[in-house]
mmCIF entry with sequence, helices, sheets and N, C-alpha, C, O atoms, coordinates in Angstrom:
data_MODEL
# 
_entry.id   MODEL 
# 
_entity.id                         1 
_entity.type                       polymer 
_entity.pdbx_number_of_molecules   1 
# 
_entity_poly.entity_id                      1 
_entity_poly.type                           'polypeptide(L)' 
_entity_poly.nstd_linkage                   no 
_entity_poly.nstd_monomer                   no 
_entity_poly.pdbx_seq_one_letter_code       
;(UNK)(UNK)(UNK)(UNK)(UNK)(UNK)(UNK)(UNK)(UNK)(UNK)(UNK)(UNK)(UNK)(UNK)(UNK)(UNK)
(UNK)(UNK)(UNK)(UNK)(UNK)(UNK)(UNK)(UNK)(UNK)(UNK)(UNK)(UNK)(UNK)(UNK)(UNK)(UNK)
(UNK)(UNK)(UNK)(UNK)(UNK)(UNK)(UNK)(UNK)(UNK)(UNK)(UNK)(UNK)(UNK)(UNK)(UNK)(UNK)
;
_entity_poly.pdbx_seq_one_letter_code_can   XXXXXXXXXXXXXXXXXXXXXXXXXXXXXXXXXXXXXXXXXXXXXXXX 
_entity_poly.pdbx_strand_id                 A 
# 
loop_
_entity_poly_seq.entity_id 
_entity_poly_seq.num 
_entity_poly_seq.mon_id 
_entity_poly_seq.hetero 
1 1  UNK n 
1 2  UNK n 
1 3  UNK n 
1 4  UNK n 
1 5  UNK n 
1 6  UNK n 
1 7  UNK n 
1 8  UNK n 
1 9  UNK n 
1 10 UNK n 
1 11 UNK n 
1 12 UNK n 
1 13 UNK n 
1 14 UNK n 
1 15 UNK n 
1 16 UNK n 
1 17 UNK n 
1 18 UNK n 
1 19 UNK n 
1 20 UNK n 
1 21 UNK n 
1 22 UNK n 
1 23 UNK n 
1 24 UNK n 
1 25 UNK n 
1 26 UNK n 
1 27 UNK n 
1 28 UNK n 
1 29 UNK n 
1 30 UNK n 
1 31 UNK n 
1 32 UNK n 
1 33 UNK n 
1 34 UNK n 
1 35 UNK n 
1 36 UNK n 
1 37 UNK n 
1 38 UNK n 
1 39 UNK n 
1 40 UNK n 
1 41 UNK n 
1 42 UNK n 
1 43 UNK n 
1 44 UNK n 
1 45 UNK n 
1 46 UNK n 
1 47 UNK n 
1 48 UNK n 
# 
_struct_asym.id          A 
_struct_asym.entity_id   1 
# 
loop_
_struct_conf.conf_type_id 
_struct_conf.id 
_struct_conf.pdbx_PDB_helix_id 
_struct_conf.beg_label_comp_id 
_struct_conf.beg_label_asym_id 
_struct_conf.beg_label_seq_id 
_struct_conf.pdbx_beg_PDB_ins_code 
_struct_conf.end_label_comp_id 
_struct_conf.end_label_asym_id 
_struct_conf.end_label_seq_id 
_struct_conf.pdbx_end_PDB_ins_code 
_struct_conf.beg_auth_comp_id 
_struct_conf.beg_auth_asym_id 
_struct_conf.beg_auth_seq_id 
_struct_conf.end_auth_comp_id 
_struct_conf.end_auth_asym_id 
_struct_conf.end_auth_seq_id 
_struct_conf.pdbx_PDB_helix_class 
_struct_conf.details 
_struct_conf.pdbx_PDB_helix_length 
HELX_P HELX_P1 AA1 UNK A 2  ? UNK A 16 ? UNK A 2  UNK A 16 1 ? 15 
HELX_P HELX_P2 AA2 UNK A 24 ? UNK A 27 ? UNK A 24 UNK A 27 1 ? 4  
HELX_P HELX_P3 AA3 UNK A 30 ? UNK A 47 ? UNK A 30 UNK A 47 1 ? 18 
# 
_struct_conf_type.id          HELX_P 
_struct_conf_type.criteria    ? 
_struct_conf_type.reference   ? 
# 
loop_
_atom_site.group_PDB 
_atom_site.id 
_atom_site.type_symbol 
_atom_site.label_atom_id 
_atom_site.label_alt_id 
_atom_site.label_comp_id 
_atom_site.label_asym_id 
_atom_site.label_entity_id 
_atom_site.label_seq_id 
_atom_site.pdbx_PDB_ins_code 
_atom_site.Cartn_x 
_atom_site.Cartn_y 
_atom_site.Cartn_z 
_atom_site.occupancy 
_atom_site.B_iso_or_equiv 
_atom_site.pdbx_formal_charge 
_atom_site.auth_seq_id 
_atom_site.auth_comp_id 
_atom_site.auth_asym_id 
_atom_site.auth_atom_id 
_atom_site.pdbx_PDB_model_num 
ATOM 1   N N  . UNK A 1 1  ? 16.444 -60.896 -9.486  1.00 0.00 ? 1  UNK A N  1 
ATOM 2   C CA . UNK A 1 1  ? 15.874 -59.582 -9.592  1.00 0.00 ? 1  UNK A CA 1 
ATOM 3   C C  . UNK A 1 1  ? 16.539 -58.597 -8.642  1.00 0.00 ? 1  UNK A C  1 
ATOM 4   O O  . UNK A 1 1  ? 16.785 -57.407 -8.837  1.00 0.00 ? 1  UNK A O  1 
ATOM 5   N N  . UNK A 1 2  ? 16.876 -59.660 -7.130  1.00 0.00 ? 2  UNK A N  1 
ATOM 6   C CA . UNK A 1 2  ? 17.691 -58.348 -6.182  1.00 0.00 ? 2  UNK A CA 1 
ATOM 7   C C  . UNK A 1 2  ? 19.100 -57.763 -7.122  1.00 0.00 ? 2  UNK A C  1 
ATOM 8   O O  . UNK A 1 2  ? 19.546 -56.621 -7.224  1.00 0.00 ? 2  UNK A O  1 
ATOM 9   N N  . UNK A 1 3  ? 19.445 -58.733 -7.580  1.00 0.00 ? 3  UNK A N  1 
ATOM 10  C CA . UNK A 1 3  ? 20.914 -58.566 -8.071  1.00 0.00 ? 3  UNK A CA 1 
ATOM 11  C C  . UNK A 1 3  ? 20.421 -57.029 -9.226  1.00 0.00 ? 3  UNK A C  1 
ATOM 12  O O  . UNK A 1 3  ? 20.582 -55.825 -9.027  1.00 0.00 ? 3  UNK A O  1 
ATOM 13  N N  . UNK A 1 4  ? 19.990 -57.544 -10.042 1.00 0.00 ? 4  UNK A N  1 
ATOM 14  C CA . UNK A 1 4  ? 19.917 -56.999 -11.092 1.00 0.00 ? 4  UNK A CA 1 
ATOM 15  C C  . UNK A 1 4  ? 19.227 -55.091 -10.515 1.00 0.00 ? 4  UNK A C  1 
ATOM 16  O O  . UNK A 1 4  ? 19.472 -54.058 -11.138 1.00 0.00 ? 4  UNK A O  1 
ATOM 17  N N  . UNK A 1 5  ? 18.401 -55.189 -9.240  1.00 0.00 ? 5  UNK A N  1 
ATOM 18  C CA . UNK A 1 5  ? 18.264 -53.781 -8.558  1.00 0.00 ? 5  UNK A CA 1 
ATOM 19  C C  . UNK A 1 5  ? 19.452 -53.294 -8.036  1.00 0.00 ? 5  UNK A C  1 
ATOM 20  O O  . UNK A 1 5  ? 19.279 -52.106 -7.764  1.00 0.00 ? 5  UNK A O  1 
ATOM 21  N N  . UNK A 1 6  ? 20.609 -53.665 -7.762  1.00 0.00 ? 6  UNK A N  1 
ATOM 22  C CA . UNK A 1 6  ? 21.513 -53.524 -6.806  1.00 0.00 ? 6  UNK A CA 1 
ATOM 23  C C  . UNK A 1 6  ? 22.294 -53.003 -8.578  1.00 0.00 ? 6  UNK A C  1 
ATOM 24  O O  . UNK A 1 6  ? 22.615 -51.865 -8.923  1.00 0.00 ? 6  UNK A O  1 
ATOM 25  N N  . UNK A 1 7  ? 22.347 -53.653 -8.984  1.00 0.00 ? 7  UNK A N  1 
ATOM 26  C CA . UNK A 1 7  ? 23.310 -53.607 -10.363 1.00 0.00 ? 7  UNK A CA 1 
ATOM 27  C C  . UNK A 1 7  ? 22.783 -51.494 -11.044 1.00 0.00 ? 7  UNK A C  1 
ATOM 28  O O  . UNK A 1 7  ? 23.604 -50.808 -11.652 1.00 0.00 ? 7  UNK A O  1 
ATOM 29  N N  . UNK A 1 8  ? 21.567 -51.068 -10.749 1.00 0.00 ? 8  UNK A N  1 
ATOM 30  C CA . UNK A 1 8  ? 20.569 -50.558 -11.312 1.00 0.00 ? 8  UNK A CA 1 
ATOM 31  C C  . UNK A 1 8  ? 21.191 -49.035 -10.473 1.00 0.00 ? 8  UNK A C  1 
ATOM 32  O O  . UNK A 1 8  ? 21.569 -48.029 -11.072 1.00 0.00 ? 8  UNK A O  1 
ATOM 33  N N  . UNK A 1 9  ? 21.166 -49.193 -9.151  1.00 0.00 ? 9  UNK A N  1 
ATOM 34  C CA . UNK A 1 9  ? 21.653 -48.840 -8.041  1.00 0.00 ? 9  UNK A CA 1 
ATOM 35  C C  . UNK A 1 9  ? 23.352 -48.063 -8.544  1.00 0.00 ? 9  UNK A C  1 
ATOM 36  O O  . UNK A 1 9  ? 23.781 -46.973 -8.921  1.00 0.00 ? 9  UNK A O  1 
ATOM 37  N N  . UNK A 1 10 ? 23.757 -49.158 -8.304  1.00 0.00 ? 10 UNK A N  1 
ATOM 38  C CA . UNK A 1 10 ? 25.093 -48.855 -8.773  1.00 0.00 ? 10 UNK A CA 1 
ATOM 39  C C  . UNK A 1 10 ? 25.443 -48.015 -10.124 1.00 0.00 ? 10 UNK A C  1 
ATOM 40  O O  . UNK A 1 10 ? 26.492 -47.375 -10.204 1.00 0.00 ? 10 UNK A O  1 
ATOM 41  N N  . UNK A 1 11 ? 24.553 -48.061 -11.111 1.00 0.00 ? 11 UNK A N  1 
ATOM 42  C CA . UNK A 1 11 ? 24.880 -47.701 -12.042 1.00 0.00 ? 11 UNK A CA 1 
ATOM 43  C C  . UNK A 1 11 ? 24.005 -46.049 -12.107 1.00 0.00 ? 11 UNK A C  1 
ATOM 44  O O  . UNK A 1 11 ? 24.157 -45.290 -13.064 1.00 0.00 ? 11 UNK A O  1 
ATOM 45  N N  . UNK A 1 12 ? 23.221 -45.762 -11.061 1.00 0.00 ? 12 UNK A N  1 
ATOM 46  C CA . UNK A 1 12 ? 22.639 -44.545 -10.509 1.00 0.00 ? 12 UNK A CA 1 
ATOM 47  C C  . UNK A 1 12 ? 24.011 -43.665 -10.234 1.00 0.00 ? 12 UNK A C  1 
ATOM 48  O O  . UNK A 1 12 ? 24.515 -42.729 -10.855 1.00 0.00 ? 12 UNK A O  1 
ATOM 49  N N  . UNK A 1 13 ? 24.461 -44.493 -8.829  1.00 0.00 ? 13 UNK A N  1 
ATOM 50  C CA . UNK A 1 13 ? 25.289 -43.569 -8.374  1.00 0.00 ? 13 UNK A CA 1 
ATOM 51  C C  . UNK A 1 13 ? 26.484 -43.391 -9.194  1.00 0.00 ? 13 UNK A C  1 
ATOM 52  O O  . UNK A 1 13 ? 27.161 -42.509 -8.665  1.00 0.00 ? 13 UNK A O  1 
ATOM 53  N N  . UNK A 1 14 ? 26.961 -43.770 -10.091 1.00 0.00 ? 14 UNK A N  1 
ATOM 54  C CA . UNK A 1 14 ? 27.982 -43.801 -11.235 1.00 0.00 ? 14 UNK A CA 1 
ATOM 55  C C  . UNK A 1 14 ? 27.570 -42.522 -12.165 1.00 0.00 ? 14 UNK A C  1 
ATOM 56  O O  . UNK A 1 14 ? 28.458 -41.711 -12.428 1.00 0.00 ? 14 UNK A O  1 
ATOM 57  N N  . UNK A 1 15 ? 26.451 -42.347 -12.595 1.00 0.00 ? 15 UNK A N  1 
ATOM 58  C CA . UNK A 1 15 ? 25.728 -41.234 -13.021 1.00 0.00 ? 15 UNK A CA 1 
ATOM 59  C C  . UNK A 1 15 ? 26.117 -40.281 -12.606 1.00 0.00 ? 15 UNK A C  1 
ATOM 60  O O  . UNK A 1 15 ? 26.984 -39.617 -13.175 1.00 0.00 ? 15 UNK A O  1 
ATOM 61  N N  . UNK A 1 16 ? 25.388 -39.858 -11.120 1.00 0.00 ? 16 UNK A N  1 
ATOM 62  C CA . UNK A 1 16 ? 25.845 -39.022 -10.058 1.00 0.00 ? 16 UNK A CA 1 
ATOM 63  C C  . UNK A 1 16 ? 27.234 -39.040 -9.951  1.00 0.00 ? 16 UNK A C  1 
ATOM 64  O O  . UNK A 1 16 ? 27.503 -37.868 -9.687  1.00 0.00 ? 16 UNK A O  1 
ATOM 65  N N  . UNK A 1 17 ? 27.830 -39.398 -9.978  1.00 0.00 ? 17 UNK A N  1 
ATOM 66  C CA . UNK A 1 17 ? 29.206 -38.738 -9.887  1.00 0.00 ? 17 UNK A CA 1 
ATOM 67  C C  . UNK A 1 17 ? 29.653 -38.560 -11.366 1.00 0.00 ? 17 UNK A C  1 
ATOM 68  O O  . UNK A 1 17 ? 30.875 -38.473 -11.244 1.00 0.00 ? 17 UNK A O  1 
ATOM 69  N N  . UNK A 1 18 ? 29.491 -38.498 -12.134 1.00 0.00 ? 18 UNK A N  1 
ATOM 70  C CA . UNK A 1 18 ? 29.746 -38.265 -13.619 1.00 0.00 ? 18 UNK A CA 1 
ATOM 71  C C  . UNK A 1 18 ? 29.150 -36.912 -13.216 1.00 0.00 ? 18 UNK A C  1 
ATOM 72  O O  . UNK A 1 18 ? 29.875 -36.071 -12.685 1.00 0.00 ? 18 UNK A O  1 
ATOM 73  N N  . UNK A 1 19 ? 28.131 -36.725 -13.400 1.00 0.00 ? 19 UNK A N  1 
ATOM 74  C CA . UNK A 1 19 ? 27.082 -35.327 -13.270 1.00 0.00 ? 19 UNK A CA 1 
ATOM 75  C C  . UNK A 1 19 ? 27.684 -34.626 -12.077 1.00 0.00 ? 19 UNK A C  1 
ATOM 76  O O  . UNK A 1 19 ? 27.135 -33.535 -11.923 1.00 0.00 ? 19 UNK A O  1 
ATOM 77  N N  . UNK A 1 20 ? 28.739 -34.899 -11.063 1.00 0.00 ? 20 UNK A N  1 
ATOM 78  C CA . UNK A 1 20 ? 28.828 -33.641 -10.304 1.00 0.00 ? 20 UNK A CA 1 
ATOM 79  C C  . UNK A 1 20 ? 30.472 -33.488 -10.433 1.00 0.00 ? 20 UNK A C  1 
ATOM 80  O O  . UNK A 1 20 ? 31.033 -32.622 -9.763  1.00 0.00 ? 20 UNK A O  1 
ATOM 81  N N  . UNK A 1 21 ? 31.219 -34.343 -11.304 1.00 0.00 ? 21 UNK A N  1 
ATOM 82  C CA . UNK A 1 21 ? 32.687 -33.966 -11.083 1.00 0.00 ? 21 UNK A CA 1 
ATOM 83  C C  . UNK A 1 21 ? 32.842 -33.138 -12.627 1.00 0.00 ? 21 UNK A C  1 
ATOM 84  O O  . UNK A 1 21 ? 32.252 -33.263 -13.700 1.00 0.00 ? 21 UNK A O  1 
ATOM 85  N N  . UNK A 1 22 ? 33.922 -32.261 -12.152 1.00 0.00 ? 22 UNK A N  1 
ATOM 86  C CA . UNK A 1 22 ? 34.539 -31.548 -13.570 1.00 0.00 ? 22 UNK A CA 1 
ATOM 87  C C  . UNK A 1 22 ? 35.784 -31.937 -13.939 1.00 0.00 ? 22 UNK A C  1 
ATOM 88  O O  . UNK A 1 22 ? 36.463 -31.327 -14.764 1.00 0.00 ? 22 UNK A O  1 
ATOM 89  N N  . UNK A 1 23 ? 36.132 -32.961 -13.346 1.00 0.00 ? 23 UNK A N  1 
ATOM 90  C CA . UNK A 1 23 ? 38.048 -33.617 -13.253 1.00 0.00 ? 23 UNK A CA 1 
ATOM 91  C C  . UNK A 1 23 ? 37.725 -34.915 -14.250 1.00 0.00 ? 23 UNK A C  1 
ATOM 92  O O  . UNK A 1 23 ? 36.961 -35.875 -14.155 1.00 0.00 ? 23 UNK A O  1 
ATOM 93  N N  . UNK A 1 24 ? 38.709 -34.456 -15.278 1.00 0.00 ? 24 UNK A N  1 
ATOM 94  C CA . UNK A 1 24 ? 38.491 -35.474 -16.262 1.00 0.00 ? 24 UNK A CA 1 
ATOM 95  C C  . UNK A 1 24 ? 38.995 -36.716 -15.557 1.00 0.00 ? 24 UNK A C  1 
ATOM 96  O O  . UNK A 1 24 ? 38.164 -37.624 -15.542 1.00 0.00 ? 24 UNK A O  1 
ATOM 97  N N  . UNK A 1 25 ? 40.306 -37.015 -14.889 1.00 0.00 ? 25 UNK A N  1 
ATOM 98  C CA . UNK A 1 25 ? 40.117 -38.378 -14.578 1.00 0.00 ? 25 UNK A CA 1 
ATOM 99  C C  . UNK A 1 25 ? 39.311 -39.004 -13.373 1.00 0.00 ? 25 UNK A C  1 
ATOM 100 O O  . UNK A 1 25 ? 39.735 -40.014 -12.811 1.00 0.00 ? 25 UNK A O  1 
ATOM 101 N N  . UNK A 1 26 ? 38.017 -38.319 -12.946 1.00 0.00 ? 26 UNK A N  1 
ATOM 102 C CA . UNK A 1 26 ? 37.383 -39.218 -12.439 1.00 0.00 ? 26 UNK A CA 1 
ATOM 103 C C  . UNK A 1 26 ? 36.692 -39.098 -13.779 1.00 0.00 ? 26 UNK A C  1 
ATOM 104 O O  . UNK A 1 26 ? 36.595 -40.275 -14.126 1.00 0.00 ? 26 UNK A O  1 
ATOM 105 N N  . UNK A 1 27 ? 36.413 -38.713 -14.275 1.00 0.00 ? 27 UNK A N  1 
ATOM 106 C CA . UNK A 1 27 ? 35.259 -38.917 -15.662 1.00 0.00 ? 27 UNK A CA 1 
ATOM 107 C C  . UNK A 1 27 ? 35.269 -40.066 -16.446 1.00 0.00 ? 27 UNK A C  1 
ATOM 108 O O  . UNK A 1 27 ? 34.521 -40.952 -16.859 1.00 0.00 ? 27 UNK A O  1 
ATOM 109 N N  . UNK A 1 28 ? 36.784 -39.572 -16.491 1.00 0.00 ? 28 UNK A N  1 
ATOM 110 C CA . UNK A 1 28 ? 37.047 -41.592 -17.562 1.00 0.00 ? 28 UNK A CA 1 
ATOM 111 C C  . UNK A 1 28 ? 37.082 -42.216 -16.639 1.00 0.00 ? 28 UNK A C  1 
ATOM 112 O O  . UNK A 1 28 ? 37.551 -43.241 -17.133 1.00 0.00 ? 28 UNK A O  1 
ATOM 113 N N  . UNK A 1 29 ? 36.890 -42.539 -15.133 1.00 0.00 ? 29 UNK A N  1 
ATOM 114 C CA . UNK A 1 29 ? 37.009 -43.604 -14.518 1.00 0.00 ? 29 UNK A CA 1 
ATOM 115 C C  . UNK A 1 29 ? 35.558 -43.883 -14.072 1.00 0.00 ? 29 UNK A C  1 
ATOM 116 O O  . UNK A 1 29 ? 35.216 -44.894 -13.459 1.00 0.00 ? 29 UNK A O  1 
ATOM 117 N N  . UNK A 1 30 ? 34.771 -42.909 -14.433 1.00 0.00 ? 30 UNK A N  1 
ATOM 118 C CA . UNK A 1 30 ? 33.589 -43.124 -14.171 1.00 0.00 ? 30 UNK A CA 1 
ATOM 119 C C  . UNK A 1 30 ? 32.689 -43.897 -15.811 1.00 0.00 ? 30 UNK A C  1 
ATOM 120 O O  . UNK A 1 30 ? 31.734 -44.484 -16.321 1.00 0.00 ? 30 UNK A O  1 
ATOM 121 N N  . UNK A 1 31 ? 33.563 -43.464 -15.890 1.00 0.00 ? 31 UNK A N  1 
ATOM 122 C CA . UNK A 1 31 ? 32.776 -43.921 -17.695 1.00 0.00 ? 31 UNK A CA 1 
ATOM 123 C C  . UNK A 1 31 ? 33.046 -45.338 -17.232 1.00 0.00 ? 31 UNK A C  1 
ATOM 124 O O  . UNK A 1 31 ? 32.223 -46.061 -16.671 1.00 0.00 ? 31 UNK A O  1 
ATOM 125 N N  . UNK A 1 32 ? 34.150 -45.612 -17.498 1.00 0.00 ? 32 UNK A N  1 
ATOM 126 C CA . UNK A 1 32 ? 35.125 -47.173 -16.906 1.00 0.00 ? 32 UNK A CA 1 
ATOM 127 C C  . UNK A 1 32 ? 34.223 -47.897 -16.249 1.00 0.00 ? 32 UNK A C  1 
ATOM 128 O O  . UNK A 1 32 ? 33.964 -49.003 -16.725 1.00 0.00 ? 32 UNK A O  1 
ATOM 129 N N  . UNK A 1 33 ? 33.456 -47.423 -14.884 1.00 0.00 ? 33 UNK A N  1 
ATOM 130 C CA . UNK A 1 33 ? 32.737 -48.144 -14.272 1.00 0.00 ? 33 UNK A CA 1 
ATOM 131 C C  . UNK A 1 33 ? 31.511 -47.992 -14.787 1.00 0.00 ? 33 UNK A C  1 
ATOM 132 O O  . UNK A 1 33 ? 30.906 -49.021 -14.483 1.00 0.00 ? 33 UNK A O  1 
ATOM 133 N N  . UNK A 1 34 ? 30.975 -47.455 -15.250 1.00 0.00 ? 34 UNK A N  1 
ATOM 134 C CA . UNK A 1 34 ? 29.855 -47.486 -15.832 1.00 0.00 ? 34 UNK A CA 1 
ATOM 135 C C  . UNK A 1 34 ? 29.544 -48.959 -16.992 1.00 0.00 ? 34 UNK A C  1 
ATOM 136 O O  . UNK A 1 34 ? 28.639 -49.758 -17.236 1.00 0.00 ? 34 UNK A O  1 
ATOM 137 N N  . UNK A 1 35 ? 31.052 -48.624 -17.479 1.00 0.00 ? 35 UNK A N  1 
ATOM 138 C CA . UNK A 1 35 ? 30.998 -50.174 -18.668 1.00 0.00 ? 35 UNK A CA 1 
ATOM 139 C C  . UNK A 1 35 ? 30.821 -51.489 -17.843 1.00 0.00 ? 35 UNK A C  1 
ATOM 140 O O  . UNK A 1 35 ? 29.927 -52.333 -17.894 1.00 0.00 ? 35 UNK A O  1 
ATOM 141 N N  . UNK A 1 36 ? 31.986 -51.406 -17.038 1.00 0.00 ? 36 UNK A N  1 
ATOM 142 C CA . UNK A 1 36 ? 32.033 -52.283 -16.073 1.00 0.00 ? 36 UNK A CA 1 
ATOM 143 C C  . UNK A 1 36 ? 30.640 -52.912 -15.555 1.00 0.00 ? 36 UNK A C  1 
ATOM 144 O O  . UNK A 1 36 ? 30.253 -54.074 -15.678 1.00 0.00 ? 36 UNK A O  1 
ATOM 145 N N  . UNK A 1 37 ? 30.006 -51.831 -14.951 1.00 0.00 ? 37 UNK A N  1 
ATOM 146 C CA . UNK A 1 37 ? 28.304 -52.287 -14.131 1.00 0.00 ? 37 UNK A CA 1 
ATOM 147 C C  . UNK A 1 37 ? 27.419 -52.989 -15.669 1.00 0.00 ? 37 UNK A C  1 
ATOM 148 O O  . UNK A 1 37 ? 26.654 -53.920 -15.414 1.00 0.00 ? 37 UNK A O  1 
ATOM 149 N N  . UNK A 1 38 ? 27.480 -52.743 -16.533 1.00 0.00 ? 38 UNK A N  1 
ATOM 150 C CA . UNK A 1 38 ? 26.432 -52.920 -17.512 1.00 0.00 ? 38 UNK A CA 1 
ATOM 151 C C  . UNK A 1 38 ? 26.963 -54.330 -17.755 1.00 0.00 ? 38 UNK A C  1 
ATOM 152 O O  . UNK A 1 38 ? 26.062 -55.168 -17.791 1.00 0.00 ? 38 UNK A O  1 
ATOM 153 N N  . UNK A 1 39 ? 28.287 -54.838 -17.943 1.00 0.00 ? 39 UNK A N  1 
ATOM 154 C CA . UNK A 1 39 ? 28.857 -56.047 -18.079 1.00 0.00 ? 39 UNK A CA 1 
ATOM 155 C C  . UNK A 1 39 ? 28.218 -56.694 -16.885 1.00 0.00 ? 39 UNK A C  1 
ATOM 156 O O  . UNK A 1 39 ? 27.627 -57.774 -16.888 1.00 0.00 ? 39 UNK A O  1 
ATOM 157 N N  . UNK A 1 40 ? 28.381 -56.027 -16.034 1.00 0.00 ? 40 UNK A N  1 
ATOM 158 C CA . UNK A 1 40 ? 27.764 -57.220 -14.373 1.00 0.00 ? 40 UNK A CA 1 
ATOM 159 C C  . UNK A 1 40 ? 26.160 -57.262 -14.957 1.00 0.00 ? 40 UNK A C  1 
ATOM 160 O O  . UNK A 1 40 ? 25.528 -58.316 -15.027 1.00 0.00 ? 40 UNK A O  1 
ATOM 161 N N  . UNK A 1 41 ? 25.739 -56.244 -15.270 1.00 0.00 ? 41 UNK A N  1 
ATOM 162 C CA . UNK A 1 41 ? 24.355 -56.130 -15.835 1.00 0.00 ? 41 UNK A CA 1 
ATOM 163 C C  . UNK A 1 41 ? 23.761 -57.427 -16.702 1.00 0.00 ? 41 UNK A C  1 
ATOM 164 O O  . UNK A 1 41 ? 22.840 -58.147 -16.314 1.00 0.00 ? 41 UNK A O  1 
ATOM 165 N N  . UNK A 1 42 ? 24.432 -57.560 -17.866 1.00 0.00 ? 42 UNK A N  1 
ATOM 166 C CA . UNK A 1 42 ? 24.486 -58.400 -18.670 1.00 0.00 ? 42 UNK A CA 1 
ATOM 167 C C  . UNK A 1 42 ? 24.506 -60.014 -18.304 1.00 0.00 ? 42 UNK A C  1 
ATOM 168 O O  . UNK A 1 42 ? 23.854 -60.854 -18.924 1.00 0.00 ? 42 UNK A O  1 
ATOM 169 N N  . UNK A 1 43 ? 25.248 -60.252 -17.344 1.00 0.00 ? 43 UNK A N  1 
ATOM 170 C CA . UNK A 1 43 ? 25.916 -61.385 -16.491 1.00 0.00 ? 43 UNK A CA 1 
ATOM 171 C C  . UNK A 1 43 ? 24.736 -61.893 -15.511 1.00 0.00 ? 43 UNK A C  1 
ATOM 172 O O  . UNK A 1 43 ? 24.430 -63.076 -15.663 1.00 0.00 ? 43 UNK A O  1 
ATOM 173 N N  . UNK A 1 44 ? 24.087 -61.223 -14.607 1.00 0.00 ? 44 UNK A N  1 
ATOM 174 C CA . UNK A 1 44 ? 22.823 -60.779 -13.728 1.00 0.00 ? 44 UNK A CA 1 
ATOM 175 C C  . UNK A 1 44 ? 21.401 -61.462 -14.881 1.00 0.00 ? 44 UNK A C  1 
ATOM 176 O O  . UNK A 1 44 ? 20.839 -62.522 -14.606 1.00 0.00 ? 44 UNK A O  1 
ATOM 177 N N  . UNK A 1 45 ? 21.111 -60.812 -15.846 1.00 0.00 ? 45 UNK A N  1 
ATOM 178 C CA . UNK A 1 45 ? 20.054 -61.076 -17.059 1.00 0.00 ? 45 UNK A CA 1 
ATOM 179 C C  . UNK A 1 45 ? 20.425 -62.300 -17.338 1.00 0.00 ? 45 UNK A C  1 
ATOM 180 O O  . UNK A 1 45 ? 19.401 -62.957 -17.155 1.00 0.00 ? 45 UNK A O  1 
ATOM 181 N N  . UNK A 1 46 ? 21.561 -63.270 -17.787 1.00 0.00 ? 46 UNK A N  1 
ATOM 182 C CA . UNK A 1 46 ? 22.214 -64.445 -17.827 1.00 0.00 ? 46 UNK A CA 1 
ATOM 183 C C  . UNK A 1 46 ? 21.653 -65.327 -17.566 1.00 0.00 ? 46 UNK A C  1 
ATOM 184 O O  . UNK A 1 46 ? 20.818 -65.999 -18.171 1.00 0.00 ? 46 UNK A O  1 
ATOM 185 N N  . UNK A 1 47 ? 22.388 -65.420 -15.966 1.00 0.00 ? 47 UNK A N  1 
ATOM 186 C CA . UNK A 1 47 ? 21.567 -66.199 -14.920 1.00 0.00 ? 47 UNK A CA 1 
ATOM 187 C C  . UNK A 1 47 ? 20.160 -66.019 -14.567 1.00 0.00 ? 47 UNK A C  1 
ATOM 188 O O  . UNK A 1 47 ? 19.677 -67.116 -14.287 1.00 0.00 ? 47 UNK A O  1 
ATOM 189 N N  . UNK A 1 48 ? 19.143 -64.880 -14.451 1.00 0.00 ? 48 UNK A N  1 
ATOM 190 C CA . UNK A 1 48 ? 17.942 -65.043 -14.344 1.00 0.00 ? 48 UNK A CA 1 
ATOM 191 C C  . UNK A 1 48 ? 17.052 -65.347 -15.481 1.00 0.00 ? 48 UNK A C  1 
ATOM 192 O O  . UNK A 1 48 ? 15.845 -65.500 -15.297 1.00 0.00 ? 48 UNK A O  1 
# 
C-alpha cells in the first residue's frame, strides 16, 4: 500500500509539472513519465 502511495505521489507531481510548463519537450517527457509511473503502478497492484 506504501508503494502504491508513493507511486500516487509521483504521478501528482508529474501532473504538476505538465500543468506549469509551456516547453513542449518537457511535455513529452512528462507524458513519458507519466506512462512510465502507471507501469510501476500496475507492477505495485501485482505484487499486493
Amino acid at each position: 500500500r506504501k508503494l502504491d502511495f508513493i507511486a500516487q505521489e509521483m504521478n501528482r507531481e508529474a501532473n504538476t509539472i505538465l500543468s506549469k510548463t509551456s516547453d513542449l519537450e518537457i511535455s513529452n517527457r512528462g507524458i513519458e513519465l507519466k506512462t512510465e509511473i502507471e507501469k510501476v503502478r500496475e507492477q505495485i497492484q501485482n505484487i499486493e
